[in-house]
C-alpha positions as CSV (number, residue, x, y, z in Angstrom):
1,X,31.6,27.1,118.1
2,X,29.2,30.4,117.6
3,X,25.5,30.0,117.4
4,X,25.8,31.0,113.8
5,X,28.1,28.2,112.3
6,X,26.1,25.7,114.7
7,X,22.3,27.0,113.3
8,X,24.6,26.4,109.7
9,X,25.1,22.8,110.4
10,X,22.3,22.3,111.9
11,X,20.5,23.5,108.6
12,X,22.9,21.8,106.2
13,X,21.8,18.3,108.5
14,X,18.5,18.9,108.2
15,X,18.7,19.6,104.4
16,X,20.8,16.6,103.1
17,X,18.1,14.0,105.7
18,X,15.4,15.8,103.6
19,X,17.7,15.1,100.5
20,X,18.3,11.5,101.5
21,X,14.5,10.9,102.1
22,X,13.3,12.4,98.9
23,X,15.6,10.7,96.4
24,X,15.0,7.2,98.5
25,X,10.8,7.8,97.9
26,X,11.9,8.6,94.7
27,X,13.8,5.7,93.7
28,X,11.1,3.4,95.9
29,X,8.8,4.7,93.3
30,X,10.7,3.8,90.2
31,X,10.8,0.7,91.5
32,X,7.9,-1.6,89.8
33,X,5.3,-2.9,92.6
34,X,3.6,-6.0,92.2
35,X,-0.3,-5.7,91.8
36,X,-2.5,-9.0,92.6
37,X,-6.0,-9.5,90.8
38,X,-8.3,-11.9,91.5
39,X,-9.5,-13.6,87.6
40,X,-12.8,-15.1,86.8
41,X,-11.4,-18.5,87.9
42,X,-11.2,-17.5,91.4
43,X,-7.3,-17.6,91.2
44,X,-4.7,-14.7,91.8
45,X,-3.0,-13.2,89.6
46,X,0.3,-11.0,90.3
47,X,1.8,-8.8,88.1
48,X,5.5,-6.9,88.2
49,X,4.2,-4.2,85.8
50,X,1.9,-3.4,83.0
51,X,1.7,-6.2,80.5
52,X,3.6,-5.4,77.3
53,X,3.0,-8.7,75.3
54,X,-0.4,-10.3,75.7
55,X,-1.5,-14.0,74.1
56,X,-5.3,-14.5,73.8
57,X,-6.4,-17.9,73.8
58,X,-10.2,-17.4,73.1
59,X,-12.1,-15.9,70.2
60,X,-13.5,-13.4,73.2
61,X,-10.4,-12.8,74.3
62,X,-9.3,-11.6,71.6
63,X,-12.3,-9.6,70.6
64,X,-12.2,-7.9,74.4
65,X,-8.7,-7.0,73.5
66,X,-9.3,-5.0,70.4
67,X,-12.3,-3.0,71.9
68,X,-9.9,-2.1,74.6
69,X,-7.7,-0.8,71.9
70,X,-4.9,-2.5,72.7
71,X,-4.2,-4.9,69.7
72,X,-0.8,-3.7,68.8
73,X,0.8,-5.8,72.1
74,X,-1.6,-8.9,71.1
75,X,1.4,-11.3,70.9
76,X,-0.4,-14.2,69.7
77,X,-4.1,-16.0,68.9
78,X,-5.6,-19.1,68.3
79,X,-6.6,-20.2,65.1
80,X,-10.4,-19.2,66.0
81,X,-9.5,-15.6,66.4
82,X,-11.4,-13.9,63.4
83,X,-12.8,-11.1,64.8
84,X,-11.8,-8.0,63.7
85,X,-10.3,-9.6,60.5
86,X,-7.0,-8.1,61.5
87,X,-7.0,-10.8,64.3
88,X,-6.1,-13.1,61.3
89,X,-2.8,-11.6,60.7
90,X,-1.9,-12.5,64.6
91,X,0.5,-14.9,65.0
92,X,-1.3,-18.4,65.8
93,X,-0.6,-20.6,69.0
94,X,-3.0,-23.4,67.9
95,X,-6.5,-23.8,68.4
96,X,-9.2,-22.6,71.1
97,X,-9.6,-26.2,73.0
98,X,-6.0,-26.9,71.5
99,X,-3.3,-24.6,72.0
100,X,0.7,-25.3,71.6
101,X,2.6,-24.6,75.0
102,X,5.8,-24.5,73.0
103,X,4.0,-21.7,70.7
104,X,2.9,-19.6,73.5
105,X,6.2,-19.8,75.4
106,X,8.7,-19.1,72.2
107,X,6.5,-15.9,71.8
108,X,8.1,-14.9,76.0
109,X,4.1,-13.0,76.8
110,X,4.0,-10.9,79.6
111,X,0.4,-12.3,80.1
112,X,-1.9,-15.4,78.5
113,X,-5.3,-14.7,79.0
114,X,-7.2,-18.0,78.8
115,X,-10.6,-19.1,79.5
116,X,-12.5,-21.9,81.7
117,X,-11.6,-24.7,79.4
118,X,-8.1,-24.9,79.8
119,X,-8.2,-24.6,83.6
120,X,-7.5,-28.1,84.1
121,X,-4.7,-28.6,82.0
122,X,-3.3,-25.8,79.8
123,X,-3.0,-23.1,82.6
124,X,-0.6,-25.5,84.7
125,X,1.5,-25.9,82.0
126,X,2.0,-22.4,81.3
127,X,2.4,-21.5,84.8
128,X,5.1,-24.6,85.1
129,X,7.1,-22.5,82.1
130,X,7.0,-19.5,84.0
131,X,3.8,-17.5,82.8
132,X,1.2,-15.4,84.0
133,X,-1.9,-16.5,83.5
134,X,-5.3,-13.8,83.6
135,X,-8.7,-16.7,82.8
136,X,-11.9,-15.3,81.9
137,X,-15.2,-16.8,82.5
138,X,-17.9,-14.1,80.8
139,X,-21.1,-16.4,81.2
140,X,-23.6,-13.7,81.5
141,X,-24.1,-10.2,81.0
142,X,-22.4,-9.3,84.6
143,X,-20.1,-11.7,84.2
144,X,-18.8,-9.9,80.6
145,X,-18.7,-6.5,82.2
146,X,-17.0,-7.8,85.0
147,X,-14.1,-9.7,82.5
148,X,-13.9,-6.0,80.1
149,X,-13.4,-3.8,83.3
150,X,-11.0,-7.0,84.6
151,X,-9.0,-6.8,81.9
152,X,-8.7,-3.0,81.8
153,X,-7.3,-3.3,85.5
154,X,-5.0,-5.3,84.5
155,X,-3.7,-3.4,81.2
156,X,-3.5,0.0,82.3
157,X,-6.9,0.9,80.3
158,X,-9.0,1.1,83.0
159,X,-10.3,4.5,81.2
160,X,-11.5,2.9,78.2
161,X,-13.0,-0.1,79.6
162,X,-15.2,2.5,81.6
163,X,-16.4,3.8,78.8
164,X,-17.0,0.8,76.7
165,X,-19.3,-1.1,79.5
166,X,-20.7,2.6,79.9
167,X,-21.9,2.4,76.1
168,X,-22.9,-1.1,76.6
169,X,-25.3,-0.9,79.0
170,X,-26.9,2.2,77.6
171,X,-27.6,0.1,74.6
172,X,-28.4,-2.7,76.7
173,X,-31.0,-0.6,78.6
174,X,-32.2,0.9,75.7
175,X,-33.7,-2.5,74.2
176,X,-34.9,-3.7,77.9
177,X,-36.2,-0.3,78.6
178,X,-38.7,-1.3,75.7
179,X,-39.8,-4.5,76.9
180,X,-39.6,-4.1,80.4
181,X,-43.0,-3.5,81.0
182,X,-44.9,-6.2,79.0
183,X,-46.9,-8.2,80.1
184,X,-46.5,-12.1,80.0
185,X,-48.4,-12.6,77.8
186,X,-47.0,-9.9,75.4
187,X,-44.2,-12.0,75.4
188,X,-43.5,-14.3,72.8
189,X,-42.6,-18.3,73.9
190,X,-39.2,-18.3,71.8
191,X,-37.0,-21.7,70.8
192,X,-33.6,-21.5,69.7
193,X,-31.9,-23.9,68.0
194,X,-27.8,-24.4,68.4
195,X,-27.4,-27.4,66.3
196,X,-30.1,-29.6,64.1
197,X,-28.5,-32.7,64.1
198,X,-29.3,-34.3,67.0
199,X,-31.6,-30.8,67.9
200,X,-30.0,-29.3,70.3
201,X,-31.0,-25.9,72.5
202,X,-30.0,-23.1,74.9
203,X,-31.8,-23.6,78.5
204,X,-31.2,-21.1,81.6
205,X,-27.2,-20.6,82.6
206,X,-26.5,-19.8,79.0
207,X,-26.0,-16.5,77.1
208,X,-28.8,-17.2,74.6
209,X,-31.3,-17.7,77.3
210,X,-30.4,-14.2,79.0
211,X,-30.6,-12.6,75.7
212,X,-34.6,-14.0,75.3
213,X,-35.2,-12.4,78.3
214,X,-33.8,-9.3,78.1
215,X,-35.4,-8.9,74.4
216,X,-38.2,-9.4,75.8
217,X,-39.4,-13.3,74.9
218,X,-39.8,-16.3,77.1
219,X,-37.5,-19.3,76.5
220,X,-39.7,-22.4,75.4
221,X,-37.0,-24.4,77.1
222,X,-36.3,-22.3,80.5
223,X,-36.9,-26.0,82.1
224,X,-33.5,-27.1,81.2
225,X,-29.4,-25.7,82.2
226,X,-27.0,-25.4,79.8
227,X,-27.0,-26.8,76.1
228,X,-28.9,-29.6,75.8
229,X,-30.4,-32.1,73.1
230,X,-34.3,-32.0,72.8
231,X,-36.8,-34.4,71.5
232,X,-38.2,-32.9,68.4
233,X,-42.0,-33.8,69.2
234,X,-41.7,-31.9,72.2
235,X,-40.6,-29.2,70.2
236,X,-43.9,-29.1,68.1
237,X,-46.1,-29.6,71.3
238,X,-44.4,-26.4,73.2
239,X,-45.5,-24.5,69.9
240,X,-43.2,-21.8,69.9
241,X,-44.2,-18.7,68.5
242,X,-40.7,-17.8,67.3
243,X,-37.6,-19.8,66.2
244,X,-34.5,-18.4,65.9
245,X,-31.1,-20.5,64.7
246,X,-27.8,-19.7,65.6
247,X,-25.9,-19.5,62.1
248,X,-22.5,-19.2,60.5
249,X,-20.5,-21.1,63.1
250,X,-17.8,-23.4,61.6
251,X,-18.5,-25.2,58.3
252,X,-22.1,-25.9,59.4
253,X,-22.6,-22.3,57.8
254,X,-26.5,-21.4,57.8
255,X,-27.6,-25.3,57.8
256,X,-29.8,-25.0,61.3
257,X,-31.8,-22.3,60.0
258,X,-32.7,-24.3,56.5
259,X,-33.5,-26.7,58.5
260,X,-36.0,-24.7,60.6
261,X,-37.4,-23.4,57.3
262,X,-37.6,-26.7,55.3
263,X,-39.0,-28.7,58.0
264,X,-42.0,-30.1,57.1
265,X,-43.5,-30.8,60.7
266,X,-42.7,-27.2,62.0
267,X,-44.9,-25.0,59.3
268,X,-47.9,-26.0,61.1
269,X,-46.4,-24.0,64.6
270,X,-47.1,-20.3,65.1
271,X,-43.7,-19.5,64.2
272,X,-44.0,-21.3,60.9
273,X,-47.5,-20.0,60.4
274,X,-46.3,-16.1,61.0
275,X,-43.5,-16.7,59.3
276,X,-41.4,-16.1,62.4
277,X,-38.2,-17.6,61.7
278,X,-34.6,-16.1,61.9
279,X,-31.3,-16.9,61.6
280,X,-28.7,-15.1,63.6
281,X,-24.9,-14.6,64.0
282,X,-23.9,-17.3,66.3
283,X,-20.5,-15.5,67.8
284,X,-23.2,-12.7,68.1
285,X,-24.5,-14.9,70.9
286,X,-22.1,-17.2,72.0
287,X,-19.2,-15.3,72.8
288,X,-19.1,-13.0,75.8
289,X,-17.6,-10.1,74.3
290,X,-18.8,-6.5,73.5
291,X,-20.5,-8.0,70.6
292,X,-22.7,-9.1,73.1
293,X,-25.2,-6.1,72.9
294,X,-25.3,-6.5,69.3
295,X,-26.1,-9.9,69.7
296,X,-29.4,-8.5,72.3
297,X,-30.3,-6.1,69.4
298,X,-30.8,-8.9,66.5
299,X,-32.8,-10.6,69.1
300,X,-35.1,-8.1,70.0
301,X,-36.4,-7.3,66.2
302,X,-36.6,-11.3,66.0
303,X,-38.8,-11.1,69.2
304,X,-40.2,-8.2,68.6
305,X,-40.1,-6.8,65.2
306,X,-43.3,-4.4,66.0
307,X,-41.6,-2.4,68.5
308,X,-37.5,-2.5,67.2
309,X,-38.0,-3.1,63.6
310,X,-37.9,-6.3,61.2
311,X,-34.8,-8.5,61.4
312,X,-31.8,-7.4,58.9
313,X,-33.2,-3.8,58.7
């Protein structure tokens, strides 16, 4: 054989290895990987490929889902869904604390995204029919940004969940920026009321208690954790200097806040003297959505109408 033809073959072998190899890391590449996230739960999550059908069973769920601009593969929603009012037009898989497995599973999601309360029992089911299950647990400010940018990760829309916490916390530092630098005394002791009947209020550990703070107030009830029922005479001796009620959840409507207007025993506070009583959207600050920050701006004229403006303006 002449040193020509053998530098030939030798060439042609080379060439059809370096064929072989490309189209194997090209089919190794079409091939969908499994990605593993760790949820809010503490549990992992895997994932064959990009979630194409997505069931949201929480109101902020949902709401996280439409601000990531992906409502057009929401699957399915629970009967609390009604934000945006397109939500409403989602097909329903039961309610928030009650959703129907067979619901979920007849609709074949790609992904359920749940929350803390069905943890217990509503996740194993679905993971015993075969789903993957994503839980969420946005109890603070961190904790939402964390779920938005969680959520982005895991539909492909890491981009715009970038830019919505980006917007966020320029408004967010925007009111705090404000209020940073009063003094403790410049800060107003604040109650707010959940429910009126038994009276019930928002201590530290809770969304409503985060947003006082940043806005700039000081909780009249930063001795307690969670949501918890109050003795109304201790209310009137803390003397708060503004009361705010959380309004327009369920068929209660705007009941709490007539209640702090009409009752007798609280016009003689500073609140009811000045005239410092509010009413706000409830879902503005109870779920942990990007509603969130508009739920910190309606507090901060409450708290501090002289520096952001009066309420509803």
């Amino acid at each position: 054989m002449n040193t020509r033809l053998l530098k030939t073959l030798c060439l042609a072998a080379i060439a059809a290895i370096c064929l072989s190899t490309a189209c194997a890391a090209q089919t190794e590449e079409e091939k969908p990987s499994s990605v593993s996230f760790t949820d809010q739960l503490g549990r992992t999550v895997t994932l064959d490929s990009l979630p194409g059908k997505i069931v949201s069973l929480s109101p902020t769920n949902t709401e996280i889902l439409y601000a990531l601009g992906i409502e057009d593969r929401i699957a399915g929603v629970t009967t609390f869904c009604d934000y945006p009012v397109e939500a409403a037009d989602k097909p329903k898989v039961g309610g928030f604390s009650t959703p129907n497995i067979e619901a979920i599973v007849a609709l074949s999601p790609d992904l359920v995204i749940a929350a803390p309360r069905h943890e217990k029992d509503i996740i194993p089911q679905l993971e015993s029919k075969g789903l993957t299950v994503l839980g969420l647990n946005p109890q603070s400010f961190d904790s939402i940004m964390e779920a938005i940018t969680l959520v982005g990760d895991v539909t492909g829309t890491e981009k715009k969940a970038e830019e919505l916490t980006g917007e966020m916390e320029s408004r967010i530092n925007a009111v705090t920026g404000k209020v940073g630098s009063l003094s403790e005394s410049k800060k107003p002791s604040v109650f707010y009321l959940t429910w009126h009947d038994p009276l019930k209020t928002s201590g530290t550990g809770t969304l409503a208690d985060e947003l006082i703070i940043k806005a700039g107030g000081r909780n009249l009830f930063s001795d307690i954790s969670g949501i918890q029922s109050i003795d109304f005479e201790m209310l009137v001796a803390r003397n708060p200097q503004v009361m705010i009620a959380g309004i327009g959840m369920g068929s209660g409507e705007d009941i709490p806040l007539t209640y702090l207007l009409e009752e007798s025993r609280l016009k003689n506070t500073e609140a009811g003297k000045n005239g410092a009583i509010y009413g706000t959207d409830m879902d503005l600050s109870g779920r942990g959505g990007p509603r969130i920050v508009d739920g910190l701006e309606e507090f901060a004229r409450c708290i501090h109408p002289e520096i952001f403006g009066n309420p509803g303006n």
